[in-house]
MIDOSE-1310 file (N, C-alpha, C; in nm, 2 decimals, decimal comma, always signed):
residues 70
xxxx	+0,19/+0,95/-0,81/+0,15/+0,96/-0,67/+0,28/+0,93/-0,58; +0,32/+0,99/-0,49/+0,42/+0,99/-0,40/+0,40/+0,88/-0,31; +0,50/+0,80/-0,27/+0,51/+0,68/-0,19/+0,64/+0,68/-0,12; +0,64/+0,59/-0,02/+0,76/+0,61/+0,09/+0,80/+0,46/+0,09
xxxx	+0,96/+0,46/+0,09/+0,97/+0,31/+0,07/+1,09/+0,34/+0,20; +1,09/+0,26/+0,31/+1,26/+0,22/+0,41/+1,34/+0,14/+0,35; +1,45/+0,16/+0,37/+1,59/+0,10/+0,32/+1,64/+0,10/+0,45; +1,65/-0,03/+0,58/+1,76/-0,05/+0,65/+1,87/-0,13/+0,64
xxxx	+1,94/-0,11/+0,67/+2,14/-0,15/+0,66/+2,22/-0,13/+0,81; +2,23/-0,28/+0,79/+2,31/-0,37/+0,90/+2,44/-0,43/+0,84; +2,57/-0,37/+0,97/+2,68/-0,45/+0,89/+2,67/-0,62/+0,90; +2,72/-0,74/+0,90/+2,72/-0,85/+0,87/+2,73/-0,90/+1,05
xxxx	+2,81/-0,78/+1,13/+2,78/-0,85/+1,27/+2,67/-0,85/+1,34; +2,59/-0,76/+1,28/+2,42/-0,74/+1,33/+2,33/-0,85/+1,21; +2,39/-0,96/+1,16/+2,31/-1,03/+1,08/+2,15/-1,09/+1,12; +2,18/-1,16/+1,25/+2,10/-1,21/+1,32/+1,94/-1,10/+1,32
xxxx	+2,03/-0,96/+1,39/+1,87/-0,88/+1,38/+1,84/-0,83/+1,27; +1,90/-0,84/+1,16/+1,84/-0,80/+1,01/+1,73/-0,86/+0,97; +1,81/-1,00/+0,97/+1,69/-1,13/+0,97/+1,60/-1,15/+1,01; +1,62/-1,10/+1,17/+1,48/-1,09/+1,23/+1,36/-1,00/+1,20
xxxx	+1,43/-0,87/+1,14/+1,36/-0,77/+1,17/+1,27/-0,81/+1,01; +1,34/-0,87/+0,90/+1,30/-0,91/+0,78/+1,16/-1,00/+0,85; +1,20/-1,08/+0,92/+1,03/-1,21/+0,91/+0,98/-1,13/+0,97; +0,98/-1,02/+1,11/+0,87/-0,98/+1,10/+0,81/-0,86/+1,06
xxxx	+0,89/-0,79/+0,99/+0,79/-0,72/+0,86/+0,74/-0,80/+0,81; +0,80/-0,92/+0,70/+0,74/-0,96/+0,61/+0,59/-1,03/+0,72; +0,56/-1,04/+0,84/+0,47/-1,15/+0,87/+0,38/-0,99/+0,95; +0,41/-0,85/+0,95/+0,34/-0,74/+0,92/+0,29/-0,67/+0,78
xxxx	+0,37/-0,77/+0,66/+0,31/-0,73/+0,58/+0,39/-0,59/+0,46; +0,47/-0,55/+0,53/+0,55/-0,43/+0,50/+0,67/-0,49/+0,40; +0,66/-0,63/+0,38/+0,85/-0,65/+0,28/+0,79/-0,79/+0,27; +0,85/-0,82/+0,13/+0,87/-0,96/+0,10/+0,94/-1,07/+0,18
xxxx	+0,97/-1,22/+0,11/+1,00/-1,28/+0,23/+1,15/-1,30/+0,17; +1,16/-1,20/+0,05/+1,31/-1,23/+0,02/+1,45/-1,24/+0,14; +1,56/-1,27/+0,10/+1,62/-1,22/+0,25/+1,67/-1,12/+0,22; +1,77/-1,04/+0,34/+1,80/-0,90/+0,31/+1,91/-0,87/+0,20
xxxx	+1,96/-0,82/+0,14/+2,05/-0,82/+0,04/+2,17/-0,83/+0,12; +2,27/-0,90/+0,07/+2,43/-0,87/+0,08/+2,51/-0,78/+0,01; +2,54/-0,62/+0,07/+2,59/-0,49/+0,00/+2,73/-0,48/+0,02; +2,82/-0,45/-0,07/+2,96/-0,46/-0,03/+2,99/-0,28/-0,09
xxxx	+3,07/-0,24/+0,01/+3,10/-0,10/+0,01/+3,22/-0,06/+0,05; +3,30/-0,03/-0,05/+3,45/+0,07/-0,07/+3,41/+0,13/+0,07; +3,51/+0,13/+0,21/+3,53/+0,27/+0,29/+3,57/+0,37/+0,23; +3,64/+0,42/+0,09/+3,72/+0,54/+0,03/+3,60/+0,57/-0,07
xxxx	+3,53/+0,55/-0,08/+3,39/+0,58/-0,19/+3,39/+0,76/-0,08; +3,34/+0,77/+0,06/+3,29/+0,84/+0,09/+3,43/+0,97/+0,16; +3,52/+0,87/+0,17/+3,59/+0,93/+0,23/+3,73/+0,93/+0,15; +3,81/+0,99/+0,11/+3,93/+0,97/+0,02/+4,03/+0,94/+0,09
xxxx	+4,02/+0,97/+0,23/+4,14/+0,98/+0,33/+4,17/+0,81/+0,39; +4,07/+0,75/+0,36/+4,06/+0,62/+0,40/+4,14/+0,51/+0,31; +4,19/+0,37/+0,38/+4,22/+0,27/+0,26/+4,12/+0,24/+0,14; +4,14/+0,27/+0,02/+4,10/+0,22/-0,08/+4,01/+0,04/-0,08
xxxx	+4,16/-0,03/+0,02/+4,12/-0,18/-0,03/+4,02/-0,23/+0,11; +3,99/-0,12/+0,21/+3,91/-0,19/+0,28/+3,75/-0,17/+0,26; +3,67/-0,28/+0,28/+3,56/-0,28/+0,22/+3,45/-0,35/+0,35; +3,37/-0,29/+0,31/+3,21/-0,33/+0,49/+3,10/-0,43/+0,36
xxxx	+3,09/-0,51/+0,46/+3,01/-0,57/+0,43/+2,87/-0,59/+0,46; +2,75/-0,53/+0,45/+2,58/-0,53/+0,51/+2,50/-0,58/+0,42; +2,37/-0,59/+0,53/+2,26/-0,67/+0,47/+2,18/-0,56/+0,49; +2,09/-0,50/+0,33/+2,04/-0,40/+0,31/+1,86/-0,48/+0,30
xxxx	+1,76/-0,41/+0,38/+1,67/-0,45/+0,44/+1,54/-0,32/+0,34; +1,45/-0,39/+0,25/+1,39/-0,25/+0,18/+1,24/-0,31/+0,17; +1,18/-0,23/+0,27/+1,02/-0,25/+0,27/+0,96/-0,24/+0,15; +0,79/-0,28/+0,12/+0,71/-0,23/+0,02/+0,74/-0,05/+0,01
xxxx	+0,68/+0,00/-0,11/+0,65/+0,15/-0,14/+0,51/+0,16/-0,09; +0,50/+0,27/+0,00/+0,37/+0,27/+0,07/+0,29/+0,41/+0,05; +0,20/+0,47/+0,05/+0,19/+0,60/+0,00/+0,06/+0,66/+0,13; +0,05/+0,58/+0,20/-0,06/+0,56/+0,37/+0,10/+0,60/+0,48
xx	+0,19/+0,64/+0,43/+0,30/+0,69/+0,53/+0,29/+0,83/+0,49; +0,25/+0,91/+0,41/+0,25/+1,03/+0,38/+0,15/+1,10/+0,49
């Protein structure tokens, strides 16, 4: 059965509203009360033209899999 899951991503200066946005899904029900992940990401993964050694740092935000969004 097909289900729809969100994945939001916030760099580390938008921490505060990641967090936020985490309690209140989780207190809608839509995501656990884990906290959001800490994702570390190469800038040259996407882009070759870019430094190699600089790297972003976000807090990756991933609701339940829902299949009532279809």
């Amino acid at each position: 059965m097909d289900s729809v899951r969100f994945s939001i991503e916030q760099g580390v200066k938008n921490s505060a509203y990641i967090h936020h946005l985490n309690i209140l899904l989780h207190e809608l029900g839509y995501c656990s009360t884990v906290t959001p992940k800490l994702v570390v990401k190469s800038e040259s993964i996407n882009d070759k033209r870019l430094d190699p050694t600089l790297t972003r740092y976000n807090y990756r935000l991933t609701t339940y899999s829902f299949t009532s969004f279809l």
